[in-house]
C-alpha positions in Angstrom: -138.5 36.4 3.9 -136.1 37.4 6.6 -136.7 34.1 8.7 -136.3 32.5 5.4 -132.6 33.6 5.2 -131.9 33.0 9.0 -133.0 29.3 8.1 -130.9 29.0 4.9 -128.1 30.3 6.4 -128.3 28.2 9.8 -128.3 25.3 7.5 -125.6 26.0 5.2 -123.5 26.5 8.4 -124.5 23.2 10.1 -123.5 21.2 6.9 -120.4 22.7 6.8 -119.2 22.1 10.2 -120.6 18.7 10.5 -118.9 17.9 7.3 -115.6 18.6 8.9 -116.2 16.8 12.1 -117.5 13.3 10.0 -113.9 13.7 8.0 -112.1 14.2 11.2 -113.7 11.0 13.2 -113.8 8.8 9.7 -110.2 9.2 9.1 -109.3 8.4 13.2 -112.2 5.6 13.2 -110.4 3.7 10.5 -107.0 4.6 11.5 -108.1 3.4 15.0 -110.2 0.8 14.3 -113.0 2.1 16.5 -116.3 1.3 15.7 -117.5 3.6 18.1 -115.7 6.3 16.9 -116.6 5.2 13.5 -120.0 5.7 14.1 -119.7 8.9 15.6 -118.8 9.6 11.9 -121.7 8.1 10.4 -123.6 10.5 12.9 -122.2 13.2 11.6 -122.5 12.2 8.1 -126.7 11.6 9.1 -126.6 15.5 10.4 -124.8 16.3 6.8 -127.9 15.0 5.3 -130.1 16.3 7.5 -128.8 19.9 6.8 -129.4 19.2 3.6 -132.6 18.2 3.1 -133.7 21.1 5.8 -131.8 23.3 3.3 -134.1 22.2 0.2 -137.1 22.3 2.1 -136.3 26.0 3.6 -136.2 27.0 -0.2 -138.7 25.1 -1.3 -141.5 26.7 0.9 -140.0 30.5 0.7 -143.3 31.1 -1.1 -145.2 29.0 1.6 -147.0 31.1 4.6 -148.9 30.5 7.7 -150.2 26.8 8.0 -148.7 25.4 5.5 -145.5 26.6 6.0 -145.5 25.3 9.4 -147.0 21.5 8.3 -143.7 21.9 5.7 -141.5 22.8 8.8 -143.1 19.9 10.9 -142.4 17.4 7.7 -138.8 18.2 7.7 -138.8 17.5 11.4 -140.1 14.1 10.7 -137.6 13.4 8.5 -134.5 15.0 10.7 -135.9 12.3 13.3 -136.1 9.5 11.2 -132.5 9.9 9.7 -132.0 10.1 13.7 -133.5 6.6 14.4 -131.9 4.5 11.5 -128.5 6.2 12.9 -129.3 4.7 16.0 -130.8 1.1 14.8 -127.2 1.7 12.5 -125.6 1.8 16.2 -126.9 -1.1 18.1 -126.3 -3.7 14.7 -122.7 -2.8 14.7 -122.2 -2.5 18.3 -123.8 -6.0 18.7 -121.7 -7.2 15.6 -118.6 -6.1 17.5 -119.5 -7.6 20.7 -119.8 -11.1 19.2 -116.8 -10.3 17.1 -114.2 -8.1 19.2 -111.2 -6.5 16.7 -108.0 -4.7 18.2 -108.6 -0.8 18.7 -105.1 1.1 18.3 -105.1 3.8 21.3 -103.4 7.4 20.8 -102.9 10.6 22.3 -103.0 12.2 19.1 -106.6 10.5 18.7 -107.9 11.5 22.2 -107.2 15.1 21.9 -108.8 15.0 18.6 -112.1 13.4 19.3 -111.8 15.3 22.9 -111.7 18.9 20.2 -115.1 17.8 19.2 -116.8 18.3 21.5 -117.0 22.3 22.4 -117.9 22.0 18.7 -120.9 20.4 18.6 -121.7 22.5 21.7 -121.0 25.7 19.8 -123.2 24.8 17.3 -126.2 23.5 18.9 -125.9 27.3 21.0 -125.6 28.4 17.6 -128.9 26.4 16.6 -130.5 27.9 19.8 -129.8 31.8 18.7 -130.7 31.1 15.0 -134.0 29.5 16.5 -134.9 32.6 18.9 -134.3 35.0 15.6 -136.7 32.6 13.9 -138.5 30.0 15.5 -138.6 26.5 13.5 -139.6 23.3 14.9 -136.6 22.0 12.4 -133.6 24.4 14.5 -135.1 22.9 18.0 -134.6 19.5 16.5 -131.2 20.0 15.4 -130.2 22.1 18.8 -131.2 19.1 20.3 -129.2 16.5 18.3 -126.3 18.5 18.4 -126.6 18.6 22.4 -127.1 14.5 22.6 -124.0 14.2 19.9 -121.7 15.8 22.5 -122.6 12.0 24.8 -122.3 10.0 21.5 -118.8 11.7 21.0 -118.0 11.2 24.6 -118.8 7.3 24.8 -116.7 7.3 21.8 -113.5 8.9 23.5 -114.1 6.6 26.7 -114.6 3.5 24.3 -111.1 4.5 22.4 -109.6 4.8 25.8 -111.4 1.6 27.8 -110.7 -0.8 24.6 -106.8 -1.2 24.6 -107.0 -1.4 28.6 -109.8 -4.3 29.1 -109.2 -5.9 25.9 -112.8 -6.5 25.5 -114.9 -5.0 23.2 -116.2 -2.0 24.8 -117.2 -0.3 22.0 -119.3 -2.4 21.1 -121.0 -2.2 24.4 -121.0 2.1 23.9 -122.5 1.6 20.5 -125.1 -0.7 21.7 -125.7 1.7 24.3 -125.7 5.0 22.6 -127.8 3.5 19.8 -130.5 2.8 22.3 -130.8 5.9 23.7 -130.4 8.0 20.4 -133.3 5.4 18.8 -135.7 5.6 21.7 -135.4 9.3 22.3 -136.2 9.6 18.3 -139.2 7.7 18.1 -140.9 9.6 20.5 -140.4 12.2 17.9 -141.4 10.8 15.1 -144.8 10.2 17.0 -145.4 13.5 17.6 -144.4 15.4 14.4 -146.8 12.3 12.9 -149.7 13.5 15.6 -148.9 17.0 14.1 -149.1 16.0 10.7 -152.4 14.5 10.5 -154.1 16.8 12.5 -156.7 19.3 10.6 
């Protein structure tokens, strides 16, 4: 029951501060025109969800013990890694649309320093993650502690692709996107295979 709450509340926290930092990069992304900073947002947005649906599962299997409690844990996982990989297919389409078809990106200070505020964020909160998962161990905090970890290097392509646009005029982002994508979808897959190897298993 305890570990039940420590879940609950981990997750209500997470939804909340991603929720702030999609609203923050949405509003610069479009102000900017920055894809990459744009999909930063739609990141965070993915991690909203994800928070989410961990939420309703948590309370769904309060009643749920032992096995099947951890085969309901391990499902979530699956689907916190799948929201992972369409994020990241998301990625590489855009990034390669904006590659064939650069657009101005309008550089700021103001911008920078925003996106740059980011990221102690995210780092707070997957160390947040970690101390919520040592309390109460769940396959569905590990996954999150490590997205929220790999989001600080998606935020930080997207601050070198706001900066690096207006000064090549070329479309960097596009090239960050690409790249980002393609590590966030690989390094997702892989987890999708094993939560699947977990979830068959007897």
């Amino acid at each position: 029951m305890k570990e039940n709450k420590i879940h609950i509340a981990a997750m209500s926290v997470g939804a909340a501060v991603n929720f702030v930092l999609f609203a923050v990069k949405l509003y610069i992304g479009i102000s900017s025109n920055s894809l990459s900073v744009y999909l930063d947002a739609i990141n965070n947005a993915g991690d909203i969800l994800v928070c989410i649906i961990a939420l309703i599962s948590f309370i769904l299997i309060k009643k749920l013990g032992g096995r099947e409690s951890a085969r309901a844990q391990s499902l979530c996982s699956f689907v916190v890694y799948i929201v992972i990989t369409v994020t990241g297919c998301y990625f590489i389409y855009n990034g390669i649309e904006r590659i064939m078809y650069p657009m101005p990106v309008s550089y700021t200070y103001k911008y920078a320093a925003a996106i740059s505020a980011t990221i102690p964020v995210k780092i707070l909160l997957g160390l947040f993650y970690r101390k919520f998962n040592k309390k109460a161990p769940s396959p569905v905090l590990s996954a999150l502690e490590r997205d929220s970890f790999l989001d600080c290097f998606v935020t930080l392509f997207s601050l070198m692709s706001i900066i690096l646009v207006p000064m090549v005029q070329f479309a960097a982002d596009g090239i960050f996107a690409v790249i980002t994508g393609s590590i966030i979808t690989v390094g997702a897959v892989k987890n999708v295979k094993k939560e699947i190897l977990f979830l068959v298993r007897d």
